[in-house]
C-alpha positions as CSV (number, residue, x, y, z in Angstrom):
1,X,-18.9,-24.0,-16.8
2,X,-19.3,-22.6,-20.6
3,X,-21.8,-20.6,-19.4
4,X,-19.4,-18.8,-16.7
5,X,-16.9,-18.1,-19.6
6,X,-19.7,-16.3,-22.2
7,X,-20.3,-14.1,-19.2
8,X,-16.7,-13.5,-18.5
9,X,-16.2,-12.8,-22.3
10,X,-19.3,-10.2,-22.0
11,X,-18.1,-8.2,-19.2
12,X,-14.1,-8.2,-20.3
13,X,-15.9,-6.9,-23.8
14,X,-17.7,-3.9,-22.2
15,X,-14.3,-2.9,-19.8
16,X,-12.4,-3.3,-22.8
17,X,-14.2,0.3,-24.1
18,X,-12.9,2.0,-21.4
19,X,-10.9,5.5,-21.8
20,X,-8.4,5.6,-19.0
21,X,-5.6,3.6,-19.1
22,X,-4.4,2.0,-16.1
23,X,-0.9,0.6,-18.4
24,X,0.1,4.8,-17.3
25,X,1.0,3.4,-13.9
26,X,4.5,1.7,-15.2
27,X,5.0,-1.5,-13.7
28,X,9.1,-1.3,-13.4
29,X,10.7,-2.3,-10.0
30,X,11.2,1.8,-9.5
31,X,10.4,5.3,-10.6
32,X,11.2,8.8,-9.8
33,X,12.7,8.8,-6.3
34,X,13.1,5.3,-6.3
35,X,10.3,3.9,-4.8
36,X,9.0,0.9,-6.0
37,X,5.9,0.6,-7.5
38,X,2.8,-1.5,-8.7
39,X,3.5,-4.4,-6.4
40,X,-0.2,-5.3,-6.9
41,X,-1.9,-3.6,-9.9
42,X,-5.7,-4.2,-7.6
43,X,-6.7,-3.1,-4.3
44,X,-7.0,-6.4,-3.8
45,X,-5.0,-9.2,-3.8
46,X,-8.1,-11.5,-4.2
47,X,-10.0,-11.5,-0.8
48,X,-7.5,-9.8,1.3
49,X,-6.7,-6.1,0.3
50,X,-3.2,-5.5,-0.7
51,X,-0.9,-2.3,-0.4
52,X,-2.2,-0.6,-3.1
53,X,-4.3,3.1,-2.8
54,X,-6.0,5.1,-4.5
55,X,-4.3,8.2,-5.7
56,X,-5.2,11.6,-4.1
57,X,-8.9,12.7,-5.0
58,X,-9.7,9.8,-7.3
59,X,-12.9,7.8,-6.4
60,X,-12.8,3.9,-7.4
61,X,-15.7,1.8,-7.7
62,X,-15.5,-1.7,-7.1
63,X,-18.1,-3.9,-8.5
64,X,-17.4,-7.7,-6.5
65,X,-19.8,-10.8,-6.9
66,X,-19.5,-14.1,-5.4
67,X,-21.8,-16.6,-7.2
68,X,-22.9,-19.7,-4.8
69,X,-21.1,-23.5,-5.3
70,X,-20.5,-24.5,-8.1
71,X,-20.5,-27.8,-6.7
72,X,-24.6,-28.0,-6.9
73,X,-24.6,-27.4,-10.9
74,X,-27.5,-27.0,-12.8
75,X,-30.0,-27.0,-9.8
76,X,-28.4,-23.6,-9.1
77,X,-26.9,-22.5,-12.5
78,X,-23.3,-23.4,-10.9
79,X,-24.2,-20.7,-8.4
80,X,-25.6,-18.3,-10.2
81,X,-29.3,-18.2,-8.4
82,X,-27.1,-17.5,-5.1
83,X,-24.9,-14.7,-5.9
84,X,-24.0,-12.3,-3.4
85,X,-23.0,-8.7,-4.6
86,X,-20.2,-6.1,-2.7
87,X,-20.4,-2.2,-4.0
88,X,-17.3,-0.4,-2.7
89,X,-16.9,3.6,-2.8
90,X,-12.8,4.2,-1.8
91,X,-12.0,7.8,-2.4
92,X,-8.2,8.8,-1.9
93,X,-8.0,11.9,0.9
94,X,-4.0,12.5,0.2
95,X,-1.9,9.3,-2.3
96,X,-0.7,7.8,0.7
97,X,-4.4,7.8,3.0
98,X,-8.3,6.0,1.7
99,X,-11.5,6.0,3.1
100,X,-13.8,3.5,1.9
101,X,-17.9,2.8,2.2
102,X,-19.5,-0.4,1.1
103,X,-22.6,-2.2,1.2
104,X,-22.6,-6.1,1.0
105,X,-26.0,-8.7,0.5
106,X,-24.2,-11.2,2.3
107,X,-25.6,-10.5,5.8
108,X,-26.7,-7.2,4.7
109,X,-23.1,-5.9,5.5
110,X,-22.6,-2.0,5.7
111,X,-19.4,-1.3,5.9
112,X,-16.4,1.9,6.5
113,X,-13.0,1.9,6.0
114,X,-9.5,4.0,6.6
115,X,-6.2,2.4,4.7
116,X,-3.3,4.1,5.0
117,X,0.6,3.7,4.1
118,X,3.2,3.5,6.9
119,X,6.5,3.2,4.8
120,X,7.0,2.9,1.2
121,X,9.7,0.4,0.2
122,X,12.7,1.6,-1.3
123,X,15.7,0.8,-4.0
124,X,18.7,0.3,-1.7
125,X,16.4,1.3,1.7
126,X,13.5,-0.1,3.6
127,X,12.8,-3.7,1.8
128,X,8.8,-3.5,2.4
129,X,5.8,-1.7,1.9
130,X,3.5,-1.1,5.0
131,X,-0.1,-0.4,4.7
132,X,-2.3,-0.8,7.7
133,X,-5.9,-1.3,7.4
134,X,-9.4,-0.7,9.7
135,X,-12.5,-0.9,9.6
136,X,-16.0,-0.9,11.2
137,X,-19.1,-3.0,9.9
138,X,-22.7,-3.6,10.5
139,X,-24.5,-6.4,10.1
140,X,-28.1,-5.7,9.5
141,X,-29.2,-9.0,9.1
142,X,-29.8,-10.4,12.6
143,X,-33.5,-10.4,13.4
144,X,-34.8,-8.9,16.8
145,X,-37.4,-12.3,16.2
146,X,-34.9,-15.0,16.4
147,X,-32.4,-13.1,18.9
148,X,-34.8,-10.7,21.0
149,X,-31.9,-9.9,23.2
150,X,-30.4,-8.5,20.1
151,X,-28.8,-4.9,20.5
152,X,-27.4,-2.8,18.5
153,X,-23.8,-3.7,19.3
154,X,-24.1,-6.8,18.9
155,X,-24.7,-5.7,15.0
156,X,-21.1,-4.3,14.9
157,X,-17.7,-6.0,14.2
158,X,-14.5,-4.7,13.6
159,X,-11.1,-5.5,11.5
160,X,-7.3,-4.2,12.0
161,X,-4.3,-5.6,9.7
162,X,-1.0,-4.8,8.5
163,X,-0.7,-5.1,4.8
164,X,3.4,-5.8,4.4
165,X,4.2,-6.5,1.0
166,X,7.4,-6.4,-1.1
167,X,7.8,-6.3,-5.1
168,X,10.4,-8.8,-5.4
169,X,11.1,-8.2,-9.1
170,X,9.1,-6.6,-12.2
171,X,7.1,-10.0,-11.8
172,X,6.8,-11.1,-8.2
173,X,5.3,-10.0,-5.3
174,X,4.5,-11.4,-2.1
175,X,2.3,-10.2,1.1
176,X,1.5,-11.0,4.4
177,X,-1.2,-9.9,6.5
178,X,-1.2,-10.4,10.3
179,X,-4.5,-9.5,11.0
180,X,-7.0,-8.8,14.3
181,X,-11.2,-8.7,13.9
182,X,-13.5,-8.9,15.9
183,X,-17.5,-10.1,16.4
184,X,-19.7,-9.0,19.1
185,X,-21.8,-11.7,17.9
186,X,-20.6,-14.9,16.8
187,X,-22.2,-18.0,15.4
188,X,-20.6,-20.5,16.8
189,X,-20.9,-20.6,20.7
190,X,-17.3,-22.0,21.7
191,X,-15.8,-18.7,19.4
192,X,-13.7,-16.2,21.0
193,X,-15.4,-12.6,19.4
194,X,-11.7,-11.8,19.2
195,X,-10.3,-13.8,16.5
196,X,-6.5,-14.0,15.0
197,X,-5.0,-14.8,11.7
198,X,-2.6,-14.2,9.0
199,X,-2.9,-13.6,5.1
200,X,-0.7,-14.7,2.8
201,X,-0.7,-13.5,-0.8
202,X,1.2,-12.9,-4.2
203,X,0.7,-11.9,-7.2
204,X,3.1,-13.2,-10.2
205,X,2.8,-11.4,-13.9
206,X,2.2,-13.7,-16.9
207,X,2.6,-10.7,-19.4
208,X,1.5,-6.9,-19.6
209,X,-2.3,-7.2,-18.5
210,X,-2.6,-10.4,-16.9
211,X,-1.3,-12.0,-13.5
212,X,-2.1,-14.7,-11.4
213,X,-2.7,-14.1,-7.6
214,X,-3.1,-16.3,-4.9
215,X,-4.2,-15.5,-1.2
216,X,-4.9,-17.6,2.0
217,X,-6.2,-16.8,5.5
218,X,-4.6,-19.1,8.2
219,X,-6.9,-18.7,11.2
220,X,-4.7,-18.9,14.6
221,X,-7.8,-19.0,17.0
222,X,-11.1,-20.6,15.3
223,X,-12.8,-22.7,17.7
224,X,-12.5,-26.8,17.6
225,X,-16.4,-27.1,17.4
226,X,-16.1,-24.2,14.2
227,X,-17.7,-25.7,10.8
228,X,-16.0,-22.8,8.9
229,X,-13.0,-22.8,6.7
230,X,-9.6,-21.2,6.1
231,X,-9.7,-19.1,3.1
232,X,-7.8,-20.1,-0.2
233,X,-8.6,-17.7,-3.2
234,X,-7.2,-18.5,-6.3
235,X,-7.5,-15.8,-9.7
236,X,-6.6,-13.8,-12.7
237,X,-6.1,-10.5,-13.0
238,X,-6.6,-8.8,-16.1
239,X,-6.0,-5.1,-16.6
240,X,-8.1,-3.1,-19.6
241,X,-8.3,0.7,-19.9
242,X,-9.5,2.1,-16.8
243,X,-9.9,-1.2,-15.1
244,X,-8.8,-3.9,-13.4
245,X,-11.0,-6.7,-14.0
246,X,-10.1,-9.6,-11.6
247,X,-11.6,-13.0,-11.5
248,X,-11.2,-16.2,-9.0
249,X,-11.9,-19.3,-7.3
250,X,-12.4,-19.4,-3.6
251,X,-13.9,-21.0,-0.5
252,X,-15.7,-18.2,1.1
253,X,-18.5,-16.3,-0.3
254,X,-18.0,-13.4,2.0
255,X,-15.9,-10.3,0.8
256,X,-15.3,-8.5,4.0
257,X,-12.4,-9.3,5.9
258,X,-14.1,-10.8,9.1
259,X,-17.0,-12.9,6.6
260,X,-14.0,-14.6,4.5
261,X,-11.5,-15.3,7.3
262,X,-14.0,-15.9,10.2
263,X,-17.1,-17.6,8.2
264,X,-15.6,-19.3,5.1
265,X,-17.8,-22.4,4.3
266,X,-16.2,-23.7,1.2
267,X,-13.8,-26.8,0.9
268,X,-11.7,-27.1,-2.3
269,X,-11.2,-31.1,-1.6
270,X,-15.3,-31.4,-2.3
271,X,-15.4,-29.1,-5.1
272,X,-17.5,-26.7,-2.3
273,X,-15.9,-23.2,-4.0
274,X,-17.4,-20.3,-5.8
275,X,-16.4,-18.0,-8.7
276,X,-16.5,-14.5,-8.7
277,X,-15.1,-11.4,-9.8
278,X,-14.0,-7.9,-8.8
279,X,-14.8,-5.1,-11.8
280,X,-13.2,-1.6,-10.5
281,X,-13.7,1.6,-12.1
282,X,-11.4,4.9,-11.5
283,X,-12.9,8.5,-11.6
């Protein structure tokens, strides 16, 4: 493990040189007209996204890796020989509307997104803020040779959710996530390609730059025969100039919302989990 924390150490160092400071979003229950703000300080909760957007005509980077087990140590460098790596472009078209593209090594994912806020909550008004969230992927890793009656729709999948969150003080927040994907292709033969669940997250301040965040995915329609997991994602959120550098525990190595909820392999009773981080970047 010592030699997860001398890499954490080396990237906090290099985000820590960082010009912008994200510490200019205030992180009080309300501002200006009253709405309240900086329920989550990432776009992220840890796997599942959370209610936050980019502000009009900024681009953010994200930077995500999920290293492999740790439970195999040194015969894989407590999963460093298997990491899988997720670049995110999110651009924000108007404060209150994204559109994201990513590409992700795990299953060779390409990926576009739309996020988009419903209602803000208010002081003394609506109690919630609603965010819903789509997207479209591809997975470019099925082989024609093992699956020749492969097509190319059978490449796509597809994810709704509504992000409902609430910033129950300067220090708490919760959100839940009832959320709708779907597979045209699907890896285990008694699994519906439409598939069910609901996130739950929060995020609860330790002091100005750090908070802990915890998210889970509670699948409502995985098949019995299934060998996949529900997602629990446990991590630390640290915020330097210009960043927020996140980093966590969990039980799926995927990072698209249909990979983590739907294909999750991990089991945190066997020590089956795998560290990671999320490194985003605002221009």
């Amino acid at each position: 493990m010592k030699h997860y924390f001398t890499f954490i150490l080396f990237l906090v160092t290099i985000s820590l040189n960082a010009q912008d400071d994200l510490l200019s979003e205030i992180d009080t229950d309300s501002v200006g007209d009253q709405y309240a703000t900086a329920a989550f300080k990432g776009l992220k909760v840890v796997n599942f996204e959370s209610t936050k957007l980019v502000a009009k005509k900024e681009l953010t980077l994200i930077v995500a890796h999920r290293f492999g087990s740790i439970e195999n140590g040194f015969d894989s460098f407590f999963g460093l020989d298997d990491a899988v790596t997720r670049i995110n472009f999110v651009y924000g078209i108007t404060d209150a509307i994204n559109v994201g593209v990513s590409r992700s090594s795990f299953q060779k994912i390409y990926e576009a997104s739309a996020k988009y806020r419903l209602v803000r909550q208010k002081d003394n008004g609506f109690p919630f803020t609603i965010v819903g969230y789509n997207s479209i992927l591809i997975n470019s890793s099925l082989e024609e040779d093992n699956l020749p009656k492969l097509e190319f729709s059978d490449r796509l999948g597809y994810t709704a959710q509504l992000l409902i969150s609430r910033k129950v003080n300067s220090n708490f927040s919760f959100e839940i996530a009832p959320t709708f994907f779907h597979d045209n292709f699907v890896f285990v033969d008694e699994q519906h390609n439409s598939q069910y669940a609901l996130g739950l997250g929060g995020r609860h301040k330790l002091s100005k730059r750090w908070s802990v965040n915890v998210d889970y995915g509670w699948h409502l329609n995985r098949a019995d025969n299934s060998p996949f997991k529900n997602p629990l994602s446990i991590g630390f959120d640290l915020e330097t100039g210009g960043h927020v550098f996140q980093m966590h525990f969990t039980n799926a190595q995927a990072m698209n919302t249909n990979g983590f909820i739907g294909q999750a392999t991990g089991d945190w009773a066997d020590g089956d989990i795998y560290f990671g981080f999320n490194l985003s970047r605002v221009f």
